[in-house]
N, C-alpha and C positions, 0 to 999 in steps of 0.2 A: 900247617899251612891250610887256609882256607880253598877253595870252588876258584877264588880270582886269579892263582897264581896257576892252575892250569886251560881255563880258558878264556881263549883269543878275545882281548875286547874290542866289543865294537862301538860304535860311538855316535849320536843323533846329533852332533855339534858340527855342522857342517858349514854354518853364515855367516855372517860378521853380522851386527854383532852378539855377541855370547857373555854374560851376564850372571854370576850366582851370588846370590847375598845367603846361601848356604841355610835356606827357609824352608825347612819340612810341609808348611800349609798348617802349623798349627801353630799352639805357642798358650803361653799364659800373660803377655800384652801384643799391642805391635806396635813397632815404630818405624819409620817414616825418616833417614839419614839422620840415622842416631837420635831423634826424638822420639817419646814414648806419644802414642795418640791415642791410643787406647788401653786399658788393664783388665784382666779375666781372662778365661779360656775361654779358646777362638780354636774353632777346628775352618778351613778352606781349602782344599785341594785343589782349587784353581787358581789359587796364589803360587803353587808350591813352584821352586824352582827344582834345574835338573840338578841332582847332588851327584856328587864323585864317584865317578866310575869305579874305586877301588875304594873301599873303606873297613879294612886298612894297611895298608902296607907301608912299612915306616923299616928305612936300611940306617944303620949308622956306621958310619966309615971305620971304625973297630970292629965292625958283625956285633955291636951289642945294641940294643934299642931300647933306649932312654926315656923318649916322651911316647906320651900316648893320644894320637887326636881322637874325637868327640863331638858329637852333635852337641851344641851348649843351650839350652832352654834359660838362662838366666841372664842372657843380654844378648843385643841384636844388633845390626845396622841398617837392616831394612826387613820387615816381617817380623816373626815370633823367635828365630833363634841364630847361631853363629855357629861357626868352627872354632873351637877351643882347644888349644896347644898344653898339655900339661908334664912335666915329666922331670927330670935334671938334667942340667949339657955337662960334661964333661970338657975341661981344656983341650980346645982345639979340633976336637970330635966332631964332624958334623952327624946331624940328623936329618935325612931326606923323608919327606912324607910324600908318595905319591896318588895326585887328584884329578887328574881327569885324561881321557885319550881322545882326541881330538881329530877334527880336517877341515883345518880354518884356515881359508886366503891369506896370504898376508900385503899386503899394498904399502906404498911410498910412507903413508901417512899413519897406519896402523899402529897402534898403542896400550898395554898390557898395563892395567891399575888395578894395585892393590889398595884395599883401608883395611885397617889394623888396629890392635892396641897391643902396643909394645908390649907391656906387661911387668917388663922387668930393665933396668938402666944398666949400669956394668957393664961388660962388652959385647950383652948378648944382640946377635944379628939375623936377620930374617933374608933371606935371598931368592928370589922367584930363578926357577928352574925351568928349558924348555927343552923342545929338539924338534925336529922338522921330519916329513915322511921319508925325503930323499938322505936321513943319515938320521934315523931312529935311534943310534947310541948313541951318537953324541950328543951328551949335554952340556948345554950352554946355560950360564950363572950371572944376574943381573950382578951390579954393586949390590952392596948392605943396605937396609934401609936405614932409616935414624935408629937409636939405640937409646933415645931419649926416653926417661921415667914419665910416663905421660899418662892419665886413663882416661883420655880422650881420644875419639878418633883420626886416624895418620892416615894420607894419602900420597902412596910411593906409584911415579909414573915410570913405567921399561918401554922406551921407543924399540920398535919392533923394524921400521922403515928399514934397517940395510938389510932384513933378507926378505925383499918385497920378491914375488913372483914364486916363492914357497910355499908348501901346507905346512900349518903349526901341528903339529901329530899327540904333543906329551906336555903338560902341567905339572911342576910338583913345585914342594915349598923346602928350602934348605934352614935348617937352623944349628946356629954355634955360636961359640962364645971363646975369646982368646983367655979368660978362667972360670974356672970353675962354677957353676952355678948350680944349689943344691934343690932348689923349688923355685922352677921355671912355669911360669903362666901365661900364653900368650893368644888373642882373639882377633880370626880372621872375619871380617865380618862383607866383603865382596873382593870379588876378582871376576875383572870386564876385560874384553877384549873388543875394541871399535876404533872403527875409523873418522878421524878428524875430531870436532868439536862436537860436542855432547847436539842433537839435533831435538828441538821439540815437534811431536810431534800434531797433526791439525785437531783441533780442538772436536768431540760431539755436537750433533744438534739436535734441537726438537724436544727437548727434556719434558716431559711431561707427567704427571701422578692419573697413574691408572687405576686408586684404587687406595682407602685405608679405612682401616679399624680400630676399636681399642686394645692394645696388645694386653691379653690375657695372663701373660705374665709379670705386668705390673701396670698401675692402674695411673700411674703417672705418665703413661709413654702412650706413644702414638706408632701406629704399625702403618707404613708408608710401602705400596705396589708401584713403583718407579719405569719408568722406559726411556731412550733416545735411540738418536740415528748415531747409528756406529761412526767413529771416526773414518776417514779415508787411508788414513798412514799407519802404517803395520802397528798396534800396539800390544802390549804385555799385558793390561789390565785397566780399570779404570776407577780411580780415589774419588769417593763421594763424601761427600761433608754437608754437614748441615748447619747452613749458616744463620745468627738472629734477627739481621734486616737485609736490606736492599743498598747499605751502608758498606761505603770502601774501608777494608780493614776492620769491619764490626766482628764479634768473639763467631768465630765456628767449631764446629767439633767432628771427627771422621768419624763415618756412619761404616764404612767397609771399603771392601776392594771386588771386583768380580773380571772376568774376560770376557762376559757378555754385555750386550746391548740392553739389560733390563737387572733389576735386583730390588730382593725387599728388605726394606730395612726396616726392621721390629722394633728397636727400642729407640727411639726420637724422642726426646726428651726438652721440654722447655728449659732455655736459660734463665728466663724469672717468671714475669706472669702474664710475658705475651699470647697471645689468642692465635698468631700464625708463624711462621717460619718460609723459609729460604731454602732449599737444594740447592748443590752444587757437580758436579760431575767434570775431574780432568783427565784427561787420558796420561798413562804412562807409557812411553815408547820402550823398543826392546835397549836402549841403552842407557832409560832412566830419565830421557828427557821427559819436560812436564808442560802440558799444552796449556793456552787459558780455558779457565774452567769456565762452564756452561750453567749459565739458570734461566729462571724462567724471568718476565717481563715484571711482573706481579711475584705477591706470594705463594710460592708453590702450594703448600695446603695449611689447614687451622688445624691446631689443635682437638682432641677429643677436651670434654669438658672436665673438671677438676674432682675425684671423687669427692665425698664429704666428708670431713675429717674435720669438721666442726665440733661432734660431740662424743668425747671418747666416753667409753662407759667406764671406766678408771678416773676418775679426775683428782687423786689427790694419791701420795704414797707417804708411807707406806699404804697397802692395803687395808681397809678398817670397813668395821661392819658398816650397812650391815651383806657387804661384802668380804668374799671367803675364797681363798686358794686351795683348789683342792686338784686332786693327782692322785696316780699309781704311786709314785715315790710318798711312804709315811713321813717321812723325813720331813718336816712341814716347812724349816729353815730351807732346803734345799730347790725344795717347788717353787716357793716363794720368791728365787730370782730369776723366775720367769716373768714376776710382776714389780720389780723393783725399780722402773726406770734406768736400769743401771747395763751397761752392754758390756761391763768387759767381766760380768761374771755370766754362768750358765747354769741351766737345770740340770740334771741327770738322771735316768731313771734306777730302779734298781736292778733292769734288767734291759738283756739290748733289743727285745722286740715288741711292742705292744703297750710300751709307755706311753701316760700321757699327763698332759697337764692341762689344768684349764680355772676355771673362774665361776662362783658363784655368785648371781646381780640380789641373791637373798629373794625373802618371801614377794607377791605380790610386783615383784621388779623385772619382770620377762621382759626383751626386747627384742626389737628388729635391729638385726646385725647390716648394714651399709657398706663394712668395710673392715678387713683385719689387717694390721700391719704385725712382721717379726724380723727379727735380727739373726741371723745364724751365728751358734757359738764361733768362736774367731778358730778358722783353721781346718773348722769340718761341716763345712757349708753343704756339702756332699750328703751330711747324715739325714739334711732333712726334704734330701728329692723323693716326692710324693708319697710325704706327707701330708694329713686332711685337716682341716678344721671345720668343727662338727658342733652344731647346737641339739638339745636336748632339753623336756622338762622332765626327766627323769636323772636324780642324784646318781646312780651308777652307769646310766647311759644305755640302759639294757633294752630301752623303748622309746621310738620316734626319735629314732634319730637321725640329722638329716645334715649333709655336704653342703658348707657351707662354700667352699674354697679349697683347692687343689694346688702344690706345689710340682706343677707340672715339667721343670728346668732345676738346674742346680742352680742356686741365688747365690749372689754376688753376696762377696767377703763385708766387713765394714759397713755395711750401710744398709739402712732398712728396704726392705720389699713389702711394698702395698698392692693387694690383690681386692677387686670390687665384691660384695656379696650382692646377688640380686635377687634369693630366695625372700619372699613376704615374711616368713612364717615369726612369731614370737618366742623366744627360750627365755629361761632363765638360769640354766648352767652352758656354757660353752666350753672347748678344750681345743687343743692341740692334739692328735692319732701320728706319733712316732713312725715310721716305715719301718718294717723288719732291720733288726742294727742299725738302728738310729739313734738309743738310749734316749728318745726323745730329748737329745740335745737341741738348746735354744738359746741363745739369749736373755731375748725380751720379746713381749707379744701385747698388742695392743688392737683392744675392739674397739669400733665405732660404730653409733647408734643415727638414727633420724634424727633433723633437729633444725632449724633454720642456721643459715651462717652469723656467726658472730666473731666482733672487731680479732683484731690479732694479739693474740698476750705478747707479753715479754719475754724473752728468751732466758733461760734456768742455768745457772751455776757457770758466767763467764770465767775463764782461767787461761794461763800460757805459759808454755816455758820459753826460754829464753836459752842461742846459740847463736853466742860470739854477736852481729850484727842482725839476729833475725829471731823474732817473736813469734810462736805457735799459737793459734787462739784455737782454743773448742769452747763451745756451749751447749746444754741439751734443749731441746725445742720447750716450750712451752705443756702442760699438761691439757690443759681444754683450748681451745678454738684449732684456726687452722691454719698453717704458715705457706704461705707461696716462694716465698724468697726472704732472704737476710742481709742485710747494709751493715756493715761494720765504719765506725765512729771512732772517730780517733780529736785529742786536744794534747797539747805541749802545757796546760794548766791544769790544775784539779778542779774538776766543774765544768770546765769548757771556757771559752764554744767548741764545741764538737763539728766535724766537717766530715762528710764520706769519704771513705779510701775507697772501698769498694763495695755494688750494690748488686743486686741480683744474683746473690749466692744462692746456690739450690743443697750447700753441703752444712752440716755444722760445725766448722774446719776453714783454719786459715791461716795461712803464713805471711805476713808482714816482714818484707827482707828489706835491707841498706839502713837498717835506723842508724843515726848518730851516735855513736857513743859516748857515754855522761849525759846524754839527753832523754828526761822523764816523759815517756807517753803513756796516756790515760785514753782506756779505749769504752766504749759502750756497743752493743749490738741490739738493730731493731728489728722486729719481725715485720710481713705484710702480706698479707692476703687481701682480697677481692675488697673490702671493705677499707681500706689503710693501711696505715703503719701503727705496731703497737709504740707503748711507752718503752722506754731505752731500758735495757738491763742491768745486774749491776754494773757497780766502773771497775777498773781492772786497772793494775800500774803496772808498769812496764818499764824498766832501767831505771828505778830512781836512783835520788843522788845517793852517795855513797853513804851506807850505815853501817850501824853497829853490828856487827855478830853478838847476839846475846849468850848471857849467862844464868845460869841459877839451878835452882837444887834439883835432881833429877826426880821423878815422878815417876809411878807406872803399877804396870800389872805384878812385877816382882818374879824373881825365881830365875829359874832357867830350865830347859830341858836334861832330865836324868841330875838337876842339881852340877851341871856342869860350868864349866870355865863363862861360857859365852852370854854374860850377863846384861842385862840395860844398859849400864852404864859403861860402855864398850859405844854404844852408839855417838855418844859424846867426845871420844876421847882423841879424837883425828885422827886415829887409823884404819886409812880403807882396808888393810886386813885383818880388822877384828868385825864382829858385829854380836848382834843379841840373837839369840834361838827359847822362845819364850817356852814357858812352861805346858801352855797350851795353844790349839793348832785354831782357835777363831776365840775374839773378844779380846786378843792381848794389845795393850798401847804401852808408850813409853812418853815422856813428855817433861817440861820442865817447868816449874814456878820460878816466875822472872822476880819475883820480889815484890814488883809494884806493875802496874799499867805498862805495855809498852803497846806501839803499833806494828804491825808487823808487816813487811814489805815484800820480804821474797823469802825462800824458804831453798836451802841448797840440800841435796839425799843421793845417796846410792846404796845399792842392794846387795844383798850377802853375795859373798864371792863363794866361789867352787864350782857346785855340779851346774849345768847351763840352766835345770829348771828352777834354779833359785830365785834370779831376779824376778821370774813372775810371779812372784809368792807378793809384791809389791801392788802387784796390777790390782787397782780398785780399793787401796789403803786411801785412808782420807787425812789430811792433817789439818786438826782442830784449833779453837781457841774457845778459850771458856772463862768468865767473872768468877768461877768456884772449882776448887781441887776435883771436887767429882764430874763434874763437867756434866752438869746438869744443864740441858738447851745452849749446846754450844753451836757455835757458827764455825762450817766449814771452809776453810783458806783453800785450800789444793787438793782434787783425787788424781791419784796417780793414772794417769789416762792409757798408757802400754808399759812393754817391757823395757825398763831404764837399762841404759849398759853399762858393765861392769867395769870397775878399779877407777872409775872418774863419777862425779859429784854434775849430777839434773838439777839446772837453776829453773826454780819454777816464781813464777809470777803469782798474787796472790791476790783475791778480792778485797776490793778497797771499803775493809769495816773498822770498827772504834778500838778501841786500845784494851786489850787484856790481858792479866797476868798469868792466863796458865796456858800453854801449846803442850801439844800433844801429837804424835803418830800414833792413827788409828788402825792395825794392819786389819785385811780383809780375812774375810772364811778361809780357812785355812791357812792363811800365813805364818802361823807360827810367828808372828814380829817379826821373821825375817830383813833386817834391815842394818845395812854394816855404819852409817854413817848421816844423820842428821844434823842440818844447820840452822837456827831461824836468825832473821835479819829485822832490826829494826830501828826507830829512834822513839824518843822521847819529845814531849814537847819542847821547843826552842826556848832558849834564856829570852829576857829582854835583851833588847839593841844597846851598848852603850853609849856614853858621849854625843847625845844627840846633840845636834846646835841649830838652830836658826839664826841665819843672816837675811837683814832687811833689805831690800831692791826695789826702792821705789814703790812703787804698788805690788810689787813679787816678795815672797819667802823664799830661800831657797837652803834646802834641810839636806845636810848630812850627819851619817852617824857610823859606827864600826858595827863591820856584818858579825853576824854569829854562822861559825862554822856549819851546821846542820839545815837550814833555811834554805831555802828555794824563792821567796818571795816577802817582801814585806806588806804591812796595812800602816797607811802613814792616814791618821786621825787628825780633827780640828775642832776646838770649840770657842766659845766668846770668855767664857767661865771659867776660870783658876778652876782646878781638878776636874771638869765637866761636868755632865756626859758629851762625850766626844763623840762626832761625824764623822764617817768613812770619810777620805777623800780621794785616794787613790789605792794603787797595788803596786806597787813598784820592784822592778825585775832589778835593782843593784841599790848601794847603799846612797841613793841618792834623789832629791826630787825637789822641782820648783813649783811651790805654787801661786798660780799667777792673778792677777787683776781682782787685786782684794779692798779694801776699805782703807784709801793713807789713816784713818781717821778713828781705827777702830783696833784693839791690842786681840791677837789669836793666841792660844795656846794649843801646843803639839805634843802628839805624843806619838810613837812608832813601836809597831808586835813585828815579828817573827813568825815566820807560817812554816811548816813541812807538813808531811804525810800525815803526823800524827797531829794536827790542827795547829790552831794561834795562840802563841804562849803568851806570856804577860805584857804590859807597855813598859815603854821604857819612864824613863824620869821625863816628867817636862821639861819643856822649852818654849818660849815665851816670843812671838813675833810684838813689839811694841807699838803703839800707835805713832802719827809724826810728831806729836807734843813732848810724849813721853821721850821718844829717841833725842826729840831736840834736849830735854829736859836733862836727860842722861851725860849726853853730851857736854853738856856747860856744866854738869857736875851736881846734878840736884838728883833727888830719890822719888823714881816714880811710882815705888811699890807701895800697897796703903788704901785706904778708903777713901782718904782726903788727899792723894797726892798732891805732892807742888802747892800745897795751900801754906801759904807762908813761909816759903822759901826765898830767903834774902840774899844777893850775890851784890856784890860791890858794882858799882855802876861802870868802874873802871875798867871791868872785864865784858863789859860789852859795849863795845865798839859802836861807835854813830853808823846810820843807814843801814844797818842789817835789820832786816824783818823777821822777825821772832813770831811763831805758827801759834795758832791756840788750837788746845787738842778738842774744844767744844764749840756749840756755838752762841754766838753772841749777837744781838741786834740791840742797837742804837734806833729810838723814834725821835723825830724834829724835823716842825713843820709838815705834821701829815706823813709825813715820808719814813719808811723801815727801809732800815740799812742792816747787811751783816756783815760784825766785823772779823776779819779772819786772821790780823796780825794785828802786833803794835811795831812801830819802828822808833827806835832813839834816837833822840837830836839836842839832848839835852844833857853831856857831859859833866853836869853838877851835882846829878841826882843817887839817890841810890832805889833801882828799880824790886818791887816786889812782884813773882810769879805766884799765881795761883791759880787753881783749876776745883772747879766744882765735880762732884760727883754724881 
């Protein structure tokens, strides 16, 4: 037994009301009633609430104890962390955990709320526990709460009103179950105690910016010195947000929490490439209530100006002279994915202190550094706090060398950090200086030079996967100019028109949720900076219609590791428990020659099963296509962007390029091919349409034909000319189409393609709209096909009826007396005759 179980506690829980969301003041996000607002470590001990008086003392009604509670740091309901329940119930058994000792009033109205997440469905039950000062052993036991499978958050209310004019003395939480439960998990995530309805509390005022700078820790953000007049009604703390206009409902984002009247808030960050912003400040009361929030009249402050990030001194990758990677690590492959454009691989050095990496600009190429951007390897962002970046015109570094920039904080996971340089000086080698155990782990690292601003490129290597109703887009930034923000593009046609989903992205990252299913979307992504918007990216398909799974002979690097079972062609064979383990650990592929041309549309993969670090042997595999077996300048479909999860198959979307017959999985350094299971998807160009027909309507064609299964869209053609060349004339979404307000007077021929993913396949047979001569001609039974048609065509007169007007398909004028006439019929009234049709050509 612990210090708890022999002294007397006492207790600072005297008021109503009393409130724990069970928040240490720190965490690795926070959220805000089950919403995340924020992600990173966050230390604030002014947030922190009061935690349990005992922790822990847990009875079970056998004297045996089952569960174990827990500060939990992996999910919240309000702040960085929860109380987490872990352990097994036994049938019937309860488990008391006991949390806090208390001396709270209790009044008419008073009411005892828990949120929760069940955890587990079955019989298990959650039951809040109390007891009053005036009879400390007796405990009293709400009902169960729901027992529903839920992993959302539950709000159970225990009216406390019939022992109004008590003190509540004790808190605990009961858990059981009427069987057996063997891995029980259950998260408290607040327990309030207040009277009546949640009360908000009076808003702040006077909000004012006392003061900002550009935050030294990234060169994107603005460091903001904030004040107002305290609220008047008791509050807990006060949520500020940083809003992008002066607009009801415009995007904000939470800047932090404090209990004082004033707070800085360092990293403020533009949502695209506006020049000012918005604060906001609401109070939270002791029971959670939320007052209206406070700003100012105008824009609270502008922006720091944008570094320049116009001219990187990298502009093309790989690396090539007459630039050079050089480092501590000999290892040349290894340094070299520090300059790869590529973030889910890292450098390493050969040693954990005093590594470094860096860049040679070559002879005569010294420069002024403006600005270093890097990525921390994923996971150990930690290795690279204060760590230097350092220019030099000495190759070993042994002389004049000089702090370019300092990694003064630990940098956020995923996503780049830009620090300003504003030393003058020129180099021409720069590096990265590892921290003592840092193994100078990095990413990626990228310098920037002097240089006027120029337009915004296109965004590099769109891609997505694809879950159930929701598309994941990443793309990597452009290599030279500078981006402020990204518009993602979206059309339901290949080509477009494209229309914005969403504009003022500041991530390269984006989820695209509710698509339709069986519905093809084609996306493009634009960059913009100060100057425009660049040209669109490539296009990217998204749920096309349904295709082939291909086939064909397997292809690859060959072998296995130690000559074992786990060969290539395992990767084909549909069993996510077999895969390939290659002979060697970087450079191995696997892939197949389709036979002939196909396109390929999506690509389905999952990664060797077993030990957990397997599937990341995947992270950074690229899968190719290529016009030749050795895959001589092939074009990349999909890199594997994270860790895929195991015994189920990653649908990835694939850049929308031309048709070839070889794919391929490229595994990354190291991979070993690691890879249990590859699919590529594709079709082939569309047959022709069959059975086309034209029917005549008046001045209208109106054309049907039988679809071809693969198609998405037809191209319905028109010419004047027997076999053409034929005129687009529409695009038609089903097997069907009129075209309207044509020449009575004049015969079209039709022809109709087939379109999918992989282009427009052949036209179908002609079909022949007639002019009104012809048709009449057809009709009475004469032959309008011919050079000379209807030229000396003889029909019995008998078979044409007096007063009908009979069309002539050309024209004709009659002169007499000065006067032209055109004639456009003849009419019979001469029963005796026998009439001859004829038409000139």
């Amino acid at each position: 037994f612990g210090l708890a179980h022999y002294v007397p506690a006492n207790s600072p829980l005297t008021t109503l009301p009393f409130s724990t969301n069970f928040n240490t003041g720190q965490g690795n996000f926070y959220k805000i009633n089950g919403t995340t607002v924020m992600t990173g470590q966050w230390t604030n001990l002014g947030v922190q609430d009061i935690l349990p008086t005992w922790r822990w003392i847990v009875t079970g009604s056998n004297g045996s104890k089952t569960v174990t509670p827990s500060i939990d740091f992996a999910d919240s309901y309000y702040g960085g962390s929860a109380l987490k329940v872990t352990g097994s119930l036994a049938a019937g058994v309860n488990q008391d955990v006991k949390l806090y000792q208390t001396r709270l009033p209790i009044a008419a109205n008073t009411t005892l709320k828990l949120v929760y997440k069940p955890g587990a469905a079955n019989n298990a039950q959650i039951r809040v526990g109390y007891a009053f000062e005036d009879a400390p052993g007796t405990m009293i036991y709400s009902n169960p709460t729901s027992s529903q499978n839920t992993n959302g958050w539950t709000t159970f209310s225990v009216p406390l009103g019939a022992h109004a004019g008590r003190s509540l003395a004790l808190i605990t939480l009961r858990f059981s179950s009427a069987s057996a439960i063997g891995s029980y998990t259950t998260t408290i995530g607040r327990i309030q105690v207040s009277n009546g309805s949640v009360v908000a509390p009076q808003p702040p005022s006077a909000l004012a910016l006392e003061g900002k700078m550009p935050n030294p820790e990234e060169a994107f953000s603005t460091t903001l010195r904030l004040k107002w007049t305290a609220s008047p009604s008791p509050v807990l703390y006060y949520n500020l947000y940083h809003r992008r206009d002066g607009a009801s409902g415009s995007p904000r984002v939470w800047l932090g929490a404090t209990p004082n009247n004033y707070f800085v808030a360092q990293d403020v960050r533009r949502f695209s490439s506006e020049s000012s912003g918005f604060i906001e400040v609401e109070a939270v009361g002791p029971d959670h209530g939320v007052s209206p929030p406070v700003t100012t009249p105008g824009a609270t402050f502008e922006f720091e100006p944008y570094p320049n990030l116009h001219r990187p001194l990298i502009t093309s990758y790989p690396v090539a002279a007459p630039l050079a990677v050089i480092g501590s690590n000999p290892d040349l492959a290894n340094k070299t994915r520090a300059f790869d454009n590529n973030t889910t691989n890292f450098t390493e050095a050969s040693a954990a202190s005093n590594g470094w990496v860096g860049i040679d600009l070559g002879a005569g190429n010294a420069a002024r550094v403006t600005a270093v951007q890097f990525f921390p390897r994923a996971g150990e962002s930690g290795r690279m706090l204060y760590g230097t970046f350092q220019g030099s015109n000495s190759a070993d570094f042994s002389s004049g060398v000089v702090q370019l920039a300092k990694i003064e904080s630990r940098p956020p996971q995923g996503v780049y950090t830009t620090l300003t340089v504003t030393n003058p000086g020129t180099f021409r080698y720069l590096r990265y200086l590892s921290p003592g155990d840092g193994w100078a782990n990095v990413a990626e690292i990228k310098f920037y030079g002097d240089g006027a601003p120029i337009p915004a490129q296109p965004p590099l290597s769109l891609q997505a996967t694809v879950s159930g109703t929701t598309a994941s887009l990443n793309w990597l930034p452009a290599t030279t100019g500078m981006t402020n923000g990204y518009t993602v593009m979206r059309s339901t046609v290949n080509g477009g028109t494209y229309t914005p989903v969403v504009t003022g992205l500041n991530a390269t990252s984006w989820q695209n949720t509710g698509l339709s299913t069986g519905v093809r979307y084609y996306y493009t992504v634009v960059a913009e900076n100060e100057l425009g918007s660049s040209a669109a990216s490539n296009r990217l398909i998204v749920s096309p219609l349904p295709t082939t799974k291909l086939t064909g002979t397997v292809i690859g690097t060959g072998g296995s590791w130690n000559n074992g079972p786990d060969v290539q062609t395992n990767v084909f064979d549909g069993n996510l428990a077999t895969f390939w383990d290659a002979p060697i650990g970087d450079g191995a592929w696997v892939g197949l020659n389709l036979g002939s041309p196909r396109k390929i549309t999506s690509i389905r993969y999952s990664p060797r099963n077993g030990a957990d670090n397997w599937p990341a042997r995947m992270v950074g595999g690229i899968f190719q296509a290529a016009d030749n077996p050795a895959f001589t300048n092939p074009v990349t479909l999909f890199t594997v962007p994270s860790v895929p999860p195991r015994n189920v198959h990653t649908i990835a979307s694939v850049a929308d390029v031309p048709m070839y017959q070889y794919v391929r999985y490229f595994s990354p350094p190291g991979g070993h091919g690691n890879v249990s299971e590859v699919e590529f998807y594709g079709v082939s160009l569309p047959s022709a349409p069959p059975s086309l027909l034209v029917t005549p309507q008046g001045t209208n064609a109106q054309l049907g034909w039988t679809g071809v299964s693969t198609a998405f869209r037809y191209r319905v053609k028109r010419s004047t000319v027997s076999g053409g060349p034929y005129d687009l004339v529409a695009e038609a979404g089903t097997t069907s189409y009129q075209d309207q307000n044509l020449d009575p007077h004049t015969t079209f021929y039709y022809v109709v393609s087939a379109v999918n993913e992989a282009g427009e396949g052949p036209p179908s047979a002609q079909a022949i709209r007639h002019d009104a001569y012809s048709s009449w001609l057809i009709a009475s039974g004469g032959t309008p096909q011919g050079a000379n048609s209807g030229f000396g065509e003889i029909l019995p007169g008998s078979e044409l009826p007096n007063g009908v007007r009979y069309m002539m398909s050309g024209r004709m004028q009659a002169v007499a007396d000065g006067t032209t006439r055109e004639i456009t019929g003849i009419v019979r009234n001469d029963p005796g005759v026998t009439v001859t049709l004829w038409r000139s050509t």
